[in-house]
C-alpha positions as CSV (number, residue, x, y, z in Angstrom):
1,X,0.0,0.0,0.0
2,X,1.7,3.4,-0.9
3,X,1.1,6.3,1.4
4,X,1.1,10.0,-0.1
5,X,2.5,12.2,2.2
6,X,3.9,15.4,2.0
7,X,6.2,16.6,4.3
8,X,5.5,19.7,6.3
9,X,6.4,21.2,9.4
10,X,5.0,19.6,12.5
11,X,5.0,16.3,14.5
12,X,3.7,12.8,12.4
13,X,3.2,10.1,15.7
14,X,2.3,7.5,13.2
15,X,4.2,8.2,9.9
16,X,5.6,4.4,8.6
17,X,9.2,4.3,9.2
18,X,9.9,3.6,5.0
19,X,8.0,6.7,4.3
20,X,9.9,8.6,7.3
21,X,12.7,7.7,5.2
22,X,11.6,8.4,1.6
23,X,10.5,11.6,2.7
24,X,11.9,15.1,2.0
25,X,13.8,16.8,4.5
26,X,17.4,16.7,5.8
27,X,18.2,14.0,8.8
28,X,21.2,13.7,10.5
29,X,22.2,11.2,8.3
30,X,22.1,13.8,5.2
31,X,24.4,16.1,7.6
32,X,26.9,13.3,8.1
33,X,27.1,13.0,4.4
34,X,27.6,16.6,3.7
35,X,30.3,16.6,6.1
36,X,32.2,13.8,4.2
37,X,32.0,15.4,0.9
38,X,28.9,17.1,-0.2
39,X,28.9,14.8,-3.7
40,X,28.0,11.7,-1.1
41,X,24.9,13.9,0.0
42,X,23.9,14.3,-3.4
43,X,24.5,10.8,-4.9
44,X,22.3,9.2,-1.8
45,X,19.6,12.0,-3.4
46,X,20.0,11.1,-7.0
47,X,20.5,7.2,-6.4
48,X,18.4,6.3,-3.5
49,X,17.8,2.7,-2.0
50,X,21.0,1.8,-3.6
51,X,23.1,0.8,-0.4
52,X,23.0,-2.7,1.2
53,X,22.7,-2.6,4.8
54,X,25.7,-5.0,6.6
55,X,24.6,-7.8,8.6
56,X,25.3,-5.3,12.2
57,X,22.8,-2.5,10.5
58,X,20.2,-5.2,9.7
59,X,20.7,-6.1,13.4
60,X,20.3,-2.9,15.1
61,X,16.9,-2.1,12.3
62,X,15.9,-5.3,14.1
63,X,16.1,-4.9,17.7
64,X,14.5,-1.7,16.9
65,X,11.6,-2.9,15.4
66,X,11.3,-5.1,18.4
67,X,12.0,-2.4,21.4
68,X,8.9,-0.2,19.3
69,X,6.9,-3.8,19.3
70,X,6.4,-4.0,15.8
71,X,8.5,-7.3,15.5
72,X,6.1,-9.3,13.8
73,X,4.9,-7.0,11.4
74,X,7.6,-6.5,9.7
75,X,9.9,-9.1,10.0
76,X,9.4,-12.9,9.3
77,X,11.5,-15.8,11.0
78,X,12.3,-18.7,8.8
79,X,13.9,-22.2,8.9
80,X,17.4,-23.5,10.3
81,X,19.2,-23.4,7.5
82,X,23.2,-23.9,7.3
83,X,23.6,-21.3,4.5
84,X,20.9,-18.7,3.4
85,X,22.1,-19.6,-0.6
86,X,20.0,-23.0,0.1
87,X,16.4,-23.4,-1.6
88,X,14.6,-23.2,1.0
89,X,15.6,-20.1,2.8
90,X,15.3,-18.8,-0.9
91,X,11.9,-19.6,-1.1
92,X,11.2,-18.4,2.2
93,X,12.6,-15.1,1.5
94,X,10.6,-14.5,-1.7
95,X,7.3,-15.7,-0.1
96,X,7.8,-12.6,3.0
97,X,9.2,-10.4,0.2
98,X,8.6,-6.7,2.2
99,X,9.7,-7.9,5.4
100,X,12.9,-8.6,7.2
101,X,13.7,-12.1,7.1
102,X,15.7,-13.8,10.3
103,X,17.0,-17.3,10.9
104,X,16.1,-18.6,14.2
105,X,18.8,-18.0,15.7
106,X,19.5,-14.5,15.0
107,X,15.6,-13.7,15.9
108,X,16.8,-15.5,19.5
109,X,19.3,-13.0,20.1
110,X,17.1,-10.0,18.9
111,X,14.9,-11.0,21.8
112,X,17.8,-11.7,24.1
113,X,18.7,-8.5,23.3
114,X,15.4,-6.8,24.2
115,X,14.9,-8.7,27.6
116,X,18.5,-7.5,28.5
117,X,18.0,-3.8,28.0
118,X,14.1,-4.1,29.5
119,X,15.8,-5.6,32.9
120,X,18.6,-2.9,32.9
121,X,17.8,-0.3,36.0
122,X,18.2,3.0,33.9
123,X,15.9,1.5,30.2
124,X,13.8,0.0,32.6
125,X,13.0,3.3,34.7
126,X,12.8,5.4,31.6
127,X,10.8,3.3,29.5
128,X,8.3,2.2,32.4
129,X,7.2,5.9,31.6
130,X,4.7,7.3,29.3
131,X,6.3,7.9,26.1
132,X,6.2,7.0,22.6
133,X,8.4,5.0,19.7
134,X,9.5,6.6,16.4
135,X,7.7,9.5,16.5
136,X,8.5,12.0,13.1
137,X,8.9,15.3,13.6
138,X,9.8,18.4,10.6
139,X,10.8,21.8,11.2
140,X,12.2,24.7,9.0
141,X,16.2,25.6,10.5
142,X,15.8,29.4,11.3
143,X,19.7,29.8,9.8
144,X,19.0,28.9,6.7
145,X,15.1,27.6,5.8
146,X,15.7,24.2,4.8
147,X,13.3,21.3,5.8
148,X,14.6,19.1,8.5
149,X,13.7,15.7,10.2
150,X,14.2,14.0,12.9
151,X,12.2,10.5,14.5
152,X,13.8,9.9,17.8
153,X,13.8,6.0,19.1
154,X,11.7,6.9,22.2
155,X,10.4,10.3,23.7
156,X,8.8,10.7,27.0
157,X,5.3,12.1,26.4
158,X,6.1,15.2,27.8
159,X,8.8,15.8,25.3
160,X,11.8,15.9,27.8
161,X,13.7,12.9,27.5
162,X,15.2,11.4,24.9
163,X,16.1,8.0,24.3
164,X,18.7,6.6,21.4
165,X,19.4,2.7,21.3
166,X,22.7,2.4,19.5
167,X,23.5,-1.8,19.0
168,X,27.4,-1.9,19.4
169,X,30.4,-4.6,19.6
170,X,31.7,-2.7,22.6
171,X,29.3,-0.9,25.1
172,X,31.6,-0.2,27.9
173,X,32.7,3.4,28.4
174,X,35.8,3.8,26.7
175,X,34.7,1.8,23.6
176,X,31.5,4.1,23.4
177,X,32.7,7.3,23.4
178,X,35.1,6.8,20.9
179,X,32.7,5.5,18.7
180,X,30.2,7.8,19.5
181,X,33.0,10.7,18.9
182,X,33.9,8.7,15.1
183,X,29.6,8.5,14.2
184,X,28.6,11.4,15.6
185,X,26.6,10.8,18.3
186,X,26.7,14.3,19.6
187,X,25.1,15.2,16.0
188,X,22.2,13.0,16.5
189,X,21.6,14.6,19.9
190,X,21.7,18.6,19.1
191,X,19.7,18.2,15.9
192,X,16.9,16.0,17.5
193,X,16.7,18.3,20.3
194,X,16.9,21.4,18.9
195,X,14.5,20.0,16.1
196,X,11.6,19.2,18.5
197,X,12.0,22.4,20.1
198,X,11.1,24.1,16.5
199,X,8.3,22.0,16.2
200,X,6.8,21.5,18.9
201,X,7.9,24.7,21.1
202,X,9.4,22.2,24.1
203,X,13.0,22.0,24.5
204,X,13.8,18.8,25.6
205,X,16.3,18.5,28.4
206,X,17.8,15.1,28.4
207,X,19.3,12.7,25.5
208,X,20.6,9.4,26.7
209,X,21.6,6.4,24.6
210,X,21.4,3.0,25.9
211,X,23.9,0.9,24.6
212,X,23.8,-3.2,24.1
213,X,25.9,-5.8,22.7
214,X,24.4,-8.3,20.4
215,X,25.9,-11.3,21.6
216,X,25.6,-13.4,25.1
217,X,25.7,-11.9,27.7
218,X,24.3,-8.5,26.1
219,X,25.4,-6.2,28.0
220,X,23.8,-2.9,28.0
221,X,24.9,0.7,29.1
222,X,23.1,4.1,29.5
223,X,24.9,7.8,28.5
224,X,23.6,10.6,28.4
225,X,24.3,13.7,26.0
226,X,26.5,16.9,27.7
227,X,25.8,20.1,27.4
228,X,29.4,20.4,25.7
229,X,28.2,17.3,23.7
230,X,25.1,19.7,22.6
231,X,27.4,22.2,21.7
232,X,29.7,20.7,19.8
233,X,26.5,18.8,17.7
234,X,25.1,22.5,17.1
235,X,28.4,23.8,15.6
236,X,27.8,20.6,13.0
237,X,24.3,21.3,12.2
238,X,24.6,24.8,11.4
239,X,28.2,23.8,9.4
240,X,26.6,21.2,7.5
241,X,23.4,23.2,6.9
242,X,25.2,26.3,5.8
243,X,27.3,23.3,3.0
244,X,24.2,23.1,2.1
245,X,22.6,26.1,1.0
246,X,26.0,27.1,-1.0
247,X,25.8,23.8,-3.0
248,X,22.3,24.3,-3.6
249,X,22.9,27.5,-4.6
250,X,26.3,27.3,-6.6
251,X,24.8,23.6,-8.0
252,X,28.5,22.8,-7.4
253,X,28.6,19.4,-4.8
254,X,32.5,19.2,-4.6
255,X,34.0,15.3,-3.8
256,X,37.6,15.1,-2.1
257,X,40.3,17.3,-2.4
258,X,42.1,17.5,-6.0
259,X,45.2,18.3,-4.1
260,X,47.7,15.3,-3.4
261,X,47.9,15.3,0.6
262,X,51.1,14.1,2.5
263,X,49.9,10.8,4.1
264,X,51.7,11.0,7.4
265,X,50.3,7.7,8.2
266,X,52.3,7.4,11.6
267,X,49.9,10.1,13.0
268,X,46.6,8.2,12.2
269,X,48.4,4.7,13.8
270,X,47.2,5.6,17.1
271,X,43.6,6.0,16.3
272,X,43.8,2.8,13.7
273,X,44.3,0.7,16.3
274,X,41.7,2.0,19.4
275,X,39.3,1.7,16.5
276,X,39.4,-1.5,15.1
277,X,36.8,-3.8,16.6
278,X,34.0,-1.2,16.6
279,X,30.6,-1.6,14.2
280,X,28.6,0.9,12.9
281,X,24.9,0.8,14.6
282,X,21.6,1.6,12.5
283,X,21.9,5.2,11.9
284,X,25.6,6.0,11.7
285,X,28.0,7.4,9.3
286,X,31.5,7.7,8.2
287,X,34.1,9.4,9.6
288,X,34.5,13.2,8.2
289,X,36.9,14.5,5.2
290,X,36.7,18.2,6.1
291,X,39.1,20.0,3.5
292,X,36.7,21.8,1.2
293,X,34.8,23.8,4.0
């Protein structure tokens, strides 16, 4: 069933995630892209749909569907099979076409992954409150006019609090922040607070992400956004917006620098190494080529 929707200003509590997705405005995804070159922005516009999510992306879309509740509608467990090439898993596949399809076992630690975070003392306080999953809201930026989205994994229902799931490898402290410092997280928290304060007139006061492995034992972690965190994500919005508006402007969407760089490839060791092990959750980017700005 197609939906027709338009997107305007205002807050959408039951907008379909594919047509969040589908729809104009500029996400914090689209930010993160600028900020890597703004050609990648405007290839993802010209060529949509043409990514293929990697098997810890498909993961963290999974768990969540299931945190919002929504498991069965749009995803489909299938048989044990040894290899999802065989026939059968094939067929299966073809005969759920529109829904995520899961092998047993990976649908086991979906759930596993669920009961974890719901017995955790901070998700469990938080969520025990009245609030509500993937809500969509739109705003104009008041720098520079352009349409903006955001659809926040759970908001209390008085608008203050703010809660990100992020599936990671590596939820303890120091794994996090750096991650959350190569993806940023910070980005995701300025823009989605600052965005339902221009829609909705609230300014919500906390953004916390709970973190949680996807393998036994699943262990799960709660941060919480600083008001530095805020600041630096702010200073990346309005960059990234301001990219923006002089592409659309100029119709010039620059790549990488045309200049050939030293490599100094003993500085970038360092950082090499305390990042290898780390996976990108659902909503992340790539880290940031900055030259042309």
């Amino acid at each position: 069933m197609t939906i027709s929707f338009e997107a305007k200003p205002g807050v959408y509590p039951e907008l379909p995630n594919s047509v969040y997705h589908t729809s104009a405005g500029v996400s914090k995804t689209g930010l993160c892209r600028l900020d890597r070159a703004p050609i990648v922005f405007r290839d993802a516009l010209d060529n949509p749909g043409e990514s293929k999510k990697s098997k810890s992306l498909v993961t963290g879309s999974v768990f969540h569907i299931a945190m919002e509740g929504a498991f069965e509608r749009d995803c489909a467990v299938g048989p044990e099979v040894k290899d999802k090439r065989q026939k059968e898993w094939k067929d299966f596949v073809k005969n759920n076409d529109g829904k995520i399809c899961l092998t047993p076992d990976e649908a086991r630690d979906v759930f596993r992954m669920r009961e974890s975070l719901l017995s955790y003392g901070p998700a469990r306080n938080i969520l025990s409150q009245p609030g509500r999953f993937e809500c969509s809201f739109y705003w104009n930026d008041p720098g520079t006019g352009e349409l903006c989205k955001c659809r926040p994994d759970w908001i209390s229902e008085n608008l203050l609090t703010i809660i990100d799931f992020k599936t990671c490898q590596d939820a303890t402290e120091a794994a996090f922040v750096r991650a959350a410092d190569r993806y940023h997280y910070h980005v995701s928290a300025a823009m989605t607070m600052d965005g339902i304060r221009e829609a909705t007139g609230i300014q919500p006061l906390r953004y916390i992400f709970l973190a949680i492995e996807p393998h036994a034992p699943y262990l799960t972690a709660a941060y919480e956004a600083t008001a530095d965190d805020i600041e630096r994500g702010r200073a990346f919005v309005r960059r990234s917006l301001a990219t923006l508006k002089r592409c659309t402007l100029s119709g010039i969407w620059p790549g990488l620098s045309e200049e050939i760089r030293p490599l100094n490839a003993h500085l970038w060791r360092g950082r090499h190494d305390e990042d290898e092990g780390e996976e990108i959750s659902a909503a992340d980017e790539e880290p940031t080529n900055e030259w042309w700005k």
